[in-house]
C-alpha positions as CSV (number, residue, x, y, z in Angstrom):
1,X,-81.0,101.3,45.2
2,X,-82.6,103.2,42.5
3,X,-86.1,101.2,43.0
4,X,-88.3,103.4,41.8
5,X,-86.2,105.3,38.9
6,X,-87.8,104.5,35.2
7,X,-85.2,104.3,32.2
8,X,-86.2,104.6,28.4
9,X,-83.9,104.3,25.8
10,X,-84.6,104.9,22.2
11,X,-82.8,102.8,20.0
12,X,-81.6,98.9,20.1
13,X,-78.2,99.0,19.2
14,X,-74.9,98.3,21.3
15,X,-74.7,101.8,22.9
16,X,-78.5,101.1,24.3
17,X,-77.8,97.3,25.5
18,X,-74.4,99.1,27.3
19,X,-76.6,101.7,28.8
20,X,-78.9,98.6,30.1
21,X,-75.9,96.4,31.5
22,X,-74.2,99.5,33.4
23,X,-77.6,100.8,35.5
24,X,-78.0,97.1,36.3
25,X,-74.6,96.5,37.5
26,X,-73.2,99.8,38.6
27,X,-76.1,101.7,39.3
28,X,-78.8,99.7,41.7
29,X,-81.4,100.1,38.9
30,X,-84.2,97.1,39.0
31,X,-84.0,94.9,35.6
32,X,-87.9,95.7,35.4
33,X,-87.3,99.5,35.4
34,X,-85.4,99.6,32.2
35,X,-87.4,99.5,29.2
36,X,-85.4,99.6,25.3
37,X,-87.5,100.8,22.3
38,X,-86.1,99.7,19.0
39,X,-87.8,100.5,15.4
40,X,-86.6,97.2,13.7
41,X,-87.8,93.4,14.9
42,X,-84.5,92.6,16.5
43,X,-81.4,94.6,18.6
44,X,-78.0,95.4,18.2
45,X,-78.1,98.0,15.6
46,X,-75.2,97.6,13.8
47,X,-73.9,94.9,15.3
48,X,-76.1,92.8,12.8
49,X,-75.8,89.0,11.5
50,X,-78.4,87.5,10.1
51,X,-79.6,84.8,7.1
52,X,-79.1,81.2,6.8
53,X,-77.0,78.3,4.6
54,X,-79.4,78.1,2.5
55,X,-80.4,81.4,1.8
56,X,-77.4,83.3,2.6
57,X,-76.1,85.3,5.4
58,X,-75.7,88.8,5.5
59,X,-73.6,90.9,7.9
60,X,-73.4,94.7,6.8
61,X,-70.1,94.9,8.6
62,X,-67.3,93.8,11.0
63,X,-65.5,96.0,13.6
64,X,-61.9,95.2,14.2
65,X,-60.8,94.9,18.2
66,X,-58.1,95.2,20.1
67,X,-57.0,94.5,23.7
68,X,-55.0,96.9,23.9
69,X,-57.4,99.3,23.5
70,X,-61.2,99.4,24.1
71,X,-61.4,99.8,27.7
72,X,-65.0,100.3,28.8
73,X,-66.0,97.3,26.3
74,X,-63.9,94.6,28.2
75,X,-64.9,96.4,31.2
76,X,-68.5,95.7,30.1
77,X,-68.0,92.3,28.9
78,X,-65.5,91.1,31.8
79,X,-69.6,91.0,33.3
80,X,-71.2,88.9,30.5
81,X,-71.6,85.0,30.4
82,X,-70.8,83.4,27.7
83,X,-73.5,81.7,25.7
84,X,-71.8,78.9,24.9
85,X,-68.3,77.8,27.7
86,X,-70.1,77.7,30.9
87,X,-67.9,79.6,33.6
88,X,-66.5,82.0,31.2
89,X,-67.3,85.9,30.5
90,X,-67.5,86.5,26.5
91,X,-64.3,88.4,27.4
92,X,-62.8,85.5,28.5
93,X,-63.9,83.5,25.6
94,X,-62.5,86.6,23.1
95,X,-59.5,86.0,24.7
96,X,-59.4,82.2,24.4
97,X,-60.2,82.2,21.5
98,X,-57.5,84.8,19.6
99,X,-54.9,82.9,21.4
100,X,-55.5,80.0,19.1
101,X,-56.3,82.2,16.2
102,X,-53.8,84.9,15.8
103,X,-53.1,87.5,12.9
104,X,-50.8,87.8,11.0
105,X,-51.2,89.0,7.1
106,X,-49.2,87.6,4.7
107,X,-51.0,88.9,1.6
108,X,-52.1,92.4,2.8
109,X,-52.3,94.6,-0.4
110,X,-52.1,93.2,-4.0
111,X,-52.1,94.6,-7.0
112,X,-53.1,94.7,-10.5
113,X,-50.7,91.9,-11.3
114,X,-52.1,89.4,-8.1
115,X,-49.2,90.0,-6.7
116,X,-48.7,90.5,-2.9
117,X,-47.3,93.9,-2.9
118,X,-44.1,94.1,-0.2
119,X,-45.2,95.9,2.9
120,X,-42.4,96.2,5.4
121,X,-42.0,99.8,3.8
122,X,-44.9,102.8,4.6
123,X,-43.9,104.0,1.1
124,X,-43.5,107.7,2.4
125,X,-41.1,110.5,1.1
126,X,-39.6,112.7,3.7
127,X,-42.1,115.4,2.5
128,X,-45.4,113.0,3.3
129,X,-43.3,112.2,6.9
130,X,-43.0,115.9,7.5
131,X,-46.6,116.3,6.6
132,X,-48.0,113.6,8.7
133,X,-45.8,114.2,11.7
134,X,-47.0,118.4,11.4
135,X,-51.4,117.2,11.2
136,X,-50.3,114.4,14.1
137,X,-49.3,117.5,16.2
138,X,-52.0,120.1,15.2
139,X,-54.8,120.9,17.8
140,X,-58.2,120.4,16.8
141,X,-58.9,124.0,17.3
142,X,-56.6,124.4,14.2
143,X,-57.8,121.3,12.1
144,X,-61.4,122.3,12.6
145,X,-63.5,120.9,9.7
146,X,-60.4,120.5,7.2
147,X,-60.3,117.5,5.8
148,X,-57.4,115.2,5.6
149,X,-56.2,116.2,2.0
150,X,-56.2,119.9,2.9
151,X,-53.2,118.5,5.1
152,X,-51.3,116.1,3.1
153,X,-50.4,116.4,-0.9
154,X,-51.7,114.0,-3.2
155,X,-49.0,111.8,-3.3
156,X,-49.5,110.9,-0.1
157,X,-52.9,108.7,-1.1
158,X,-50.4,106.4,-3.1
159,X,-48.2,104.9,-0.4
160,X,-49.1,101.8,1.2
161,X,-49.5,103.4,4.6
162,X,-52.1,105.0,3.2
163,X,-53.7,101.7,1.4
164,X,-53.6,99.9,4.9
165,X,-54.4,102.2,6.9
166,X,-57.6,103.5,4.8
167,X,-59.2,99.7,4.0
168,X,-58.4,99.4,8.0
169,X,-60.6,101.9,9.5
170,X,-62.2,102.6,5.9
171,X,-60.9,106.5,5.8
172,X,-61.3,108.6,2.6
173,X,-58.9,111.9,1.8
174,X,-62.5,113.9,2.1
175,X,-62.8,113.0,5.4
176,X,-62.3,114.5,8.8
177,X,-58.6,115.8,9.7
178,X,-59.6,115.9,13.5
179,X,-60.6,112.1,12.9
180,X,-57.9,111.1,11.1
181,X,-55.5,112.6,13.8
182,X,-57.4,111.0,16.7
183,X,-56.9,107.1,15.1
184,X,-53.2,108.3,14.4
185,X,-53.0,108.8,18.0
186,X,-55.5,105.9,20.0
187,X,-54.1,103.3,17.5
188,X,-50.2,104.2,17.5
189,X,-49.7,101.0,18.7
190,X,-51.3,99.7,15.1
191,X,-49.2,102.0,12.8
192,X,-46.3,99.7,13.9
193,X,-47.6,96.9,12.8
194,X,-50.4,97.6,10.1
195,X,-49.0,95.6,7.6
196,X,-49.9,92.2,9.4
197,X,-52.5,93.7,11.5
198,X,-50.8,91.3,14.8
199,X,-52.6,93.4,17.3
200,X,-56.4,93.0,15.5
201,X,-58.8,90.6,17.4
202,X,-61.9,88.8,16.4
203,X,-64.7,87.9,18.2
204,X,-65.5,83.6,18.1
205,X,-68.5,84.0,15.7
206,X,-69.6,87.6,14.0
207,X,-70.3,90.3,16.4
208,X,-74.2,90.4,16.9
209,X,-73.8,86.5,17.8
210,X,-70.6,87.0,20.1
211,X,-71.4,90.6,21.7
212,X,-75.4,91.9,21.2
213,X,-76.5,87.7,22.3
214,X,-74.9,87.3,25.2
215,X,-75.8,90.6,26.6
216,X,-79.2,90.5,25.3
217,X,-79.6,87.5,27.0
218,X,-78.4,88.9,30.4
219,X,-80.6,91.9,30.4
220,X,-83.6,89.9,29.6
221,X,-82.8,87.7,32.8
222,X,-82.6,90.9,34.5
223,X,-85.6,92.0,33.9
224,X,-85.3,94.5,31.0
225,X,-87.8,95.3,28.8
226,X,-87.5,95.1,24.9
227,X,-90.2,96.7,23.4
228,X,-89.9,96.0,19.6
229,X,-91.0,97.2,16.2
230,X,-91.7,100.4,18.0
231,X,-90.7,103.2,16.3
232,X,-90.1,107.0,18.4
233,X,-92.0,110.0,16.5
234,X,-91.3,112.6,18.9
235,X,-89.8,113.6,22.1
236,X,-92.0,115.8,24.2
237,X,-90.3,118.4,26.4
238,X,-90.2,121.5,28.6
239,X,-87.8,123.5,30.7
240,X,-87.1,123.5,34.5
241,X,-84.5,125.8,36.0
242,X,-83.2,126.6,32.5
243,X,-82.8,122.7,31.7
244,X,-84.1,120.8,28.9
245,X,-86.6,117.8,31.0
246,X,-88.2,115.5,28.6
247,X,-91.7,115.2,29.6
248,X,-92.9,112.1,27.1
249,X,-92.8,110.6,23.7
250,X,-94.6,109.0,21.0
251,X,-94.3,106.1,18.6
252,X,-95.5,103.9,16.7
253,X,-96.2,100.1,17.8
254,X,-97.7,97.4,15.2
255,X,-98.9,100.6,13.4
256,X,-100.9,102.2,16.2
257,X,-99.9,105.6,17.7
258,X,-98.7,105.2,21.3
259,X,-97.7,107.8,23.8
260,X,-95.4,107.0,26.6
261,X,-95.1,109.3,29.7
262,X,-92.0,110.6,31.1
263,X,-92.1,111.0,35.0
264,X,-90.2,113.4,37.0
265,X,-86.8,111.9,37.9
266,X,-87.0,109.2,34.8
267,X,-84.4,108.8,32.7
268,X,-83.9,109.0,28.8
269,X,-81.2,107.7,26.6
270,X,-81.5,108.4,22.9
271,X,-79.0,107.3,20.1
272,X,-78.9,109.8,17.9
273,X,-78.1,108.9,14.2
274,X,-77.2,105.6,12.5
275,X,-74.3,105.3,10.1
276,X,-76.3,101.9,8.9
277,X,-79.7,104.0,8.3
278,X,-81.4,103.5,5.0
279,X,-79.3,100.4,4.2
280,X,-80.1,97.5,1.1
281,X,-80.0,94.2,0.4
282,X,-79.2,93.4,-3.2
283,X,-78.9,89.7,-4.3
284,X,-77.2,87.4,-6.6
285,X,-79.8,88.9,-9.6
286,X,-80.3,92.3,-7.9
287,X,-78.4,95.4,-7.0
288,X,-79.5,97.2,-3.5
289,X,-82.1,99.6,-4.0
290,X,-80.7,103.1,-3.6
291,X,-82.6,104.5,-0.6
292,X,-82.1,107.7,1.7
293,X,-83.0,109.2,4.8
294,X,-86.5,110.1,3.7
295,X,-87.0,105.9,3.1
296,X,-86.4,105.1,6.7
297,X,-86.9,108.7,8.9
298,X,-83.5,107.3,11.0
299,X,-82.4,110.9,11.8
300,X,-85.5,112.7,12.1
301,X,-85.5,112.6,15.6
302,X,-82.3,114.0,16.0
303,X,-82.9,116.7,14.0
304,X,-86.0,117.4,15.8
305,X,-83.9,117.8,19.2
306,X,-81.2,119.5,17.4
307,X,-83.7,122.3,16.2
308,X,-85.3,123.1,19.4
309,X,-81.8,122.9,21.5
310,X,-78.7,124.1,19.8
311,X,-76.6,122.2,22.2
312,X,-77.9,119.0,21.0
313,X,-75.7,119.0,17.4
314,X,-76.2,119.6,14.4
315,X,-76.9,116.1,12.0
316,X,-76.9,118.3,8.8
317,X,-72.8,117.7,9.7
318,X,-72.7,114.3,9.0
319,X,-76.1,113.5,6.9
320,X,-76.3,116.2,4.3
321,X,-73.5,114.4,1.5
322,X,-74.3,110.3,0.6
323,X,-71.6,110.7,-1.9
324,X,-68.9,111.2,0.6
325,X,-70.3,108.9,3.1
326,X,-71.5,105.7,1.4
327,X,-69.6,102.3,0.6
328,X,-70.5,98.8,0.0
329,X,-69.9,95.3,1.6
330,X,-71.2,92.2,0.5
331,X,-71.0,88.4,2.3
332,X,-70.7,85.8,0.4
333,X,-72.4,82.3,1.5
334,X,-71.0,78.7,-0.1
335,X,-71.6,75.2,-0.3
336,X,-68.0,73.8,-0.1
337,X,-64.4,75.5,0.2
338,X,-63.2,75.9,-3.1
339,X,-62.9,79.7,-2.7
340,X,-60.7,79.5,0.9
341,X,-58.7,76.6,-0.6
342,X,-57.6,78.8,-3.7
343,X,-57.4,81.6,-1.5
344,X,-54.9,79.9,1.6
345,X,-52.9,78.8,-1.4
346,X,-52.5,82.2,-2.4
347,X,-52.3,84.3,0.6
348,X,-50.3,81.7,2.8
349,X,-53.0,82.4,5.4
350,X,-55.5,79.9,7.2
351,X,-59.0,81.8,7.5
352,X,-59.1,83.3,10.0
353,X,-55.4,84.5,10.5
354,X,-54.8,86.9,7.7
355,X,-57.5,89.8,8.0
356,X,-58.0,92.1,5.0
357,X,-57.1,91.4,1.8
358,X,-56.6,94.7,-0.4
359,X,-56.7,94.4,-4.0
360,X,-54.9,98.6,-4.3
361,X,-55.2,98.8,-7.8
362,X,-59.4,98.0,-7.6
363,X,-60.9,101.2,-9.2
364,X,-63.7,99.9,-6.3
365,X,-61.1,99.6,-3.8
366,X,-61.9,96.4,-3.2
367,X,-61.2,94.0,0.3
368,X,-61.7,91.1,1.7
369,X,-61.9,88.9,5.3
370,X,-61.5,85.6,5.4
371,X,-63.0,84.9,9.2
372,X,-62.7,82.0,11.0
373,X,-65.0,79.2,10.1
374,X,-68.1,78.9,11.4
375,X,-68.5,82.4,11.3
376,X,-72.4,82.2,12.2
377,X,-73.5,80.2,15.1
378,X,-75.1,77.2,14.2
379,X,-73.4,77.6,10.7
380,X,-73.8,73.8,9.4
381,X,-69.9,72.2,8.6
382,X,-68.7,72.9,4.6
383,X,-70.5,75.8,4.7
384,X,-68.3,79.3,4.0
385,X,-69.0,82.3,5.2
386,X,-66.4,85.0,3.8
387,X,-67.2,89.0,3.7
388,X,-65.8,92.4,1.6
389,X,-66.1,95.4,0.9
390,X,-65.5,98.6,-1.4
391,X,-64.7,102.1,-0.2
392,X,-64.9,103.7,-4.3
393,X,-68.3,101.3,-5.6
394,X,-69.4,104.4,-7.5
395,X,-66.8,103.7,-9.8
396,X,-66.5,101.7,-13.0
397,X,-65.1,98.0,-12.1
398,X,-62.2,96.8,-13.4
399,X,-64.1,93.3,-14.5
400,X,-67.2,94.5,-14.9
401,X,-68.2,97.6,-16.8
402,X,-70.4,99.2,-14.2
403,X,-70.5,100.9,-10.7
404,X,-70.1,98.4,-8.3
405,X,-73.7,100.4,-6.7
406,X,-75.0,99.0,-9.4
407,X,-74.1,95.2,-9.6
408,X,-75.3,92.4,-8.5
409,X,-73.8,89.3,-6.2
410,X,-73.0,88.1,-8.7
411,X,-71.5,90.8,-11.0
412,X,-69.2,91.3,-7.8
413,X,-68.3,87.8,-7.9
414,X,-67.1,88.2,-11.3
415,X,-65.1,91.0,-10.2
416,X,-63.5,89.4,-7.1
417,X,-62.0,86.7,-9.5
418,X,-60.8,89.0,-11.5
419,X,-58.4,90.8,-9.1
420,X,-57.7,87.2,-8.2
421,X,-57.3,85.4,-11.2
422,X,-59.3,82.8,-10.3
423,X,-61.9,80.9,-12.6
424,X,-65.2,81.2,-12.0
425,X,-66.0,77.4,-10.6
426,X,-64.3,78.7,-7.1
427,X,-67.5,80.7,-6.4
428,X,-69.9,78.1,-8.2
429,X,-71.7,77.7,-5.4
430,X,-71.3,81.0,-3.8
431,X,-74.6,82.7,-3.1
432,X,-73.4,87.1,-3.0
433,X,-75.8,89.7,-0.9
434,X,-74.8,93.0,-1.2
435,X,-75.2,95.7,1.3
436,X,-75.6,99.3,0.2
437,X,-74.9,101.6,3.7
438,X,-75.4,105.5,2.3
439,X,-74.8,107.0,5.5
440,X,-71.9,104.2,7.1
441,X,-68.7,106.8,7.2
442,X,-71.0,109.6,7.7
443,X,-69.3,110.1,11.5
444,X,-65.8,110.7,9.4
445,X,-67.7,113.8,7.9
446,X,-65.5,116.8,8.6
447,X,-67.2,118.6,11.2
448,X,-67.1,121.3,13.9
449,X,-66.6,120.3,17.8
450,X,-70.5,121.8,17.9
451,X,-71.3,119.7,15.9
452,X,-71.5,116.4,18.5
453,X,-74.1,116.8,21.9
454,X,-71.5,115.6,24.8
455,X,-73.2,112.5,26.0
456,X,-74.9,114.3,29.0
457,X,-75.5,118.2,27.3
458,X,-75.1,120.7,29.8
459,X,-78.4,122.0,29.1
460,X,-80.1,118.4,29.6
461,X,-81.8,117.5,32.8
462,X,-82.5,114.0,32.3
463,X,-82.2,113.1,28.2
464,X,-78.2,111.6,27.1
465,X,-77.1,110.8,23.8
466,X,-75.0,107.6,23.7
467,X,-74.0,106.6,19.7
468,X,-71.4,107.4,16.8
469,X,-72.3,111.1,17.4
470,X,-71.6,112.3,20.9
471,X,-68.6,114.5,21.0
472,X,-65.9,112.0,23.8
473,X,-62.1,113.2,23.9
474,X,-59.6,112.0,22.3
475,X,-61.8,109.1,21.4
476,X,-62.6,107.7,17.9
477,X,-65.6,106.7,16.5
478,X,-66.7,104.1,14.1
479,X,-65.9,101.4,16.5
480,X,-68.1,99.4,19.4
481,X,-66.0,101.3,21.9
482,X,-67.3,104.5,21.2
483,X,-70.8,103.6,21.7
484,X,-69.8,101.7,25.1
485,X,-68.1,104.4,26.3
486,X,-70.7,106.8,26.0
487,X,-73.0,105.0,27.9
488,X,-71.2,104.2,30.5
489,X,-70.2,108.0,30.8
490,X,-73.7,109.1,30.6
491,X,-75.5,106.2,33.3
492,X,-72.1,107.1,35.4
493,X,-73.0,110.9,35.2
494,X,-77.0,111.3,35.1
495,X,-77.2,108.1,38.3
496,X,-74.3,109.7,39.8
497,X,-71.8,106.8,39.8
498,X,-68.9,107.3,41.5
499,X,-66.8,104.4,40.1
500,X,-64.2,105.4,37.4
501,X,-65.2,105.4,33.6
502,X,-62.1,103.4,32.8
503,X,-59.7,105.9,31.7
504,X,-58.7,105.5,27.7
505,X,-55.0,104.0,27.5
506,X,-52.6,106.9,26.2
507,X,-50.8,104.6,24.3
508,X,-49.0,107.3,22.1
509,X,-47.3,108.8,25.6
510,X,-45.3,105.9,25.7
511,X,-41.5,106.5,24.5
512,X,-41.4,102.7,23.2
513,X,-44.5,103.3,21.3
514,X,-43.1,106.6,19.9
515,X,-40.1,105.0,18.8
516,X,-41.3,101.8,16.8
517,X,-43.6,104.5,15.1
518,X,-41.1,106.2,13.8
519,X,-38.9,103.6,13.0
520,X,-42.0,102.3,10.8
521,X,-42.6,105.6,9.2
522,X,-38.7,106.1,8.4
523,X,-38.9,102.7,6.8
């Protein structure tokens, strides 16, 4: 037993609450011992859900899932009860529940004409085959910090590979070769069938009420210690035997200065960065205010660390360009179904079954999700929950003659039904909040392998780093298993854990795998 070991960790969000769940369960660490500090009023970081019928929910985004992948996140939540089916893990109810609720896209992409553009083909040439197939083989030594259009031609940007696979996983051509390669490789199993996204899985409800409730219930029967509206200033350190020991740190709690010792043998867990720092809320009269870094101080911390210990990253990679890193979603809240009736008439889909719809020809680049319904807990029945979002809102709309950074819910309303062709009176009741995220793609900035700490640096005695931007092999970031796996590899390595870190599924070795990949991309 680790009795009389003390954990900290900075930051609320999933990678913390995995950190939490893995010392309990694999480690021998006392419930009581472990202490999480989180800025905001509530946890789960990105994993957020909030609002009500009335005035309107709000998610800033969904993560897709897949069984087939995300190892260490099943492996965590194969240990989780379920909130709501007594006997069951939320794994089990995950499972349950896609078996009833399967996808399978019928109206993936449309186009400027509403009409469901034909997806069996990838659209490539045998020049953008040759170029894919030649970045899907280059090292990351060689890719470095190209990005992906230093690899492929223009032309490659119109097929619909690229329209499916970019609203997916939300890629840009600016963005990270080395990134773009990894998701090539970890989801080959997806490239086969990305045009009716059949292996995609949903949670029962949105993510913070399925995932970040369940476990934030368990930990708090453990024991563990949510300290909130506490905000980390500083990280005091010093070096023993040539490693970096944090010694203390300070914050700020209900606006009084606070300083929190760091004994010999304690533990610290940081997350480093937040690819939803410095995000708005607009409303159905108001766009999102247009806020920074210096509104919120999310990654001063990490710059702090980074400065005093080279090993520890370098955030300048990923925070120094909003334009290349922002989008914008938006969830829309109504009073009846008049939206998702027009919309299964036109897609063919139920809600819940069809994922992403992609309007290609959007000069916002426009989606949407149609989840399953309720898509809040406690979401009252006739009320619709549906969310989008747009990868180019700097643009001018098609609909609506201004950046979509600068319209309102309702504005983007006016512009949905436009793509659609649908009147007006199917979002009369529709309450719109849009979400503004600066910094939400900023882990797809092209960056150096320096440029990520590993989760436990080798110059660290006791501080990790367990987010978006830890440097994990063959890995990819922006999705929940990221974060989960890089907590579990740094409570396995600082507690000295002997059980496995469940290995990630090399899915692309496989010769069956290979083979409907390339029969897709010769289609």
């Amino acid at each position: 037993m680790n009795n009389h070991l003390q954990a900290h960790l900075i930051g609320g969000g999933i990678g913390s609450l995995a950190a939490a769940a893995f010392m309990l369960r694999d480690g021998n660490v006392p419930g009581a011992n472990i202490r999480i500090y989180e800025a905001s009023p509530l946890l789960g970081g990105s994993l957020d859900g909030a609002g009500t019928p009335d005035q309107g929910y709000s998610l800033r985004g969904g993560r897709m899932l897949t069984f087939d992948n995300y190892e260490c996140t099943w492996d965590l939540f194969k240990s989780i009860p379920s909130l709501t089916n007594e006997n069951k893990t939320v794994f089990d109810e995950t499972v349950d529940f896609n078996e009833l609720h399967k996808s399978h896209s019928q109206a993936r992409l449309v186009d400027r004409r509403r009409a469901k553009v034909p997806v069996t083909s990838m659209g490539f040439s045998m020049h953008d085959r040759a170029q894919l197939l030649k970045l899907s083989l280059a090292d990351e030594d060689t890719l470095g910090a190209d990005t992906i259009s230093d690899w492929l031609d223009p032309s490659f940007f119109e097929t619909e590979f690229w329209y499916m696979w970019a609203t997916t996983f939300a890629f840009q051509p600016w963005h990270s070769a080395v990134e773009f390669k990894r998701y090539l490789h970890r989801f080959m199993l997806e490239f086969s069938r990305i045009e009716t996204l059949a292996g995609v899985r949903r949670t029962v409800y949105n993510q913070y009420d399925s995932l970040v409730l369940p476990l934030q219930e368990w930990l708090q029967k453990q024991g563990v210690q949510f300290i909130l509206d506490c905000k980390v200033t500083d990280i005091g350190h010093a070096t023993v035997d040539g490693k970096f020991v944090v010694t203390g740190f300070d914050c700020l709690r209900a606006g009084n200065s606070e300083h929190v010792d760091v004994a010999a043998g304690d533990l610290v867990f940081f997350q480093n960065g937040s690819m939803t720092d410095a995000s708005s809320l607009g409303s159905m009269t108001t766009a999102p205010v247009k806020l920074d870094k210096t509104d919120s101080h999310g990654w001063t911390l990490w710059e702090k660390l980074a400065a005093a210990q080279p090993g520890f990253g370098n955030p300048a990679a990923f925070n120094s360009s909003i334009a290349e890193s922002y989008w914008e979603s938006f969830t829309v809240t109504q009073q009846d179904s008049a939206f998702f009736d027009k919309m299964q008439q036109f897609s063919g889909n139920e809600a819940g079954t069809g994922g992403l719809v992609t309007f290609k020809d959007s000069n916002w680049f426009m989606s949407i999700v149609l989840a399953h319904q309720p898509h809040f807990a406690g979401q009252p029945e006739g009320v619709k929950v549906f969310w989008g979002y747009a990868l180019s809102p700097d643009r001018i709309g098609n609909f609506v003659a201004k950046p979509m950074s600068d319209c309102t819910g309702e504005e983007i309303l006016r512009e949905l039904c436009g793509h659609l062709r649908f009147d007006l009176d199917a979002v009369e009741t529709a309450n719109c909040i849009p979400c503004r995220m600066p910094y939400i793609t900023s882990m797809f900035m092209p960056r150096l392998h320096s440029d990520r700490p590993l989760p436990v640096p080798k110059e660290s005695k006791n501080l990790a780093f367990i987010s978006q931007f830890v440097e994990i092999a063959d890995d990819v970031v922006f999705t929940v298993e990221y974060s989960v796996r890089a907590a579990q590899m740094a409570v396995y390595e600082l507690l000295d854990i002997k059980r496995e870190v469940p290995p990630i599924k090399q899915h692309d070795h496989a010769l069956s795998t290979q083979f409907e990949a390339l029969f897709k991309a010769l289609k």
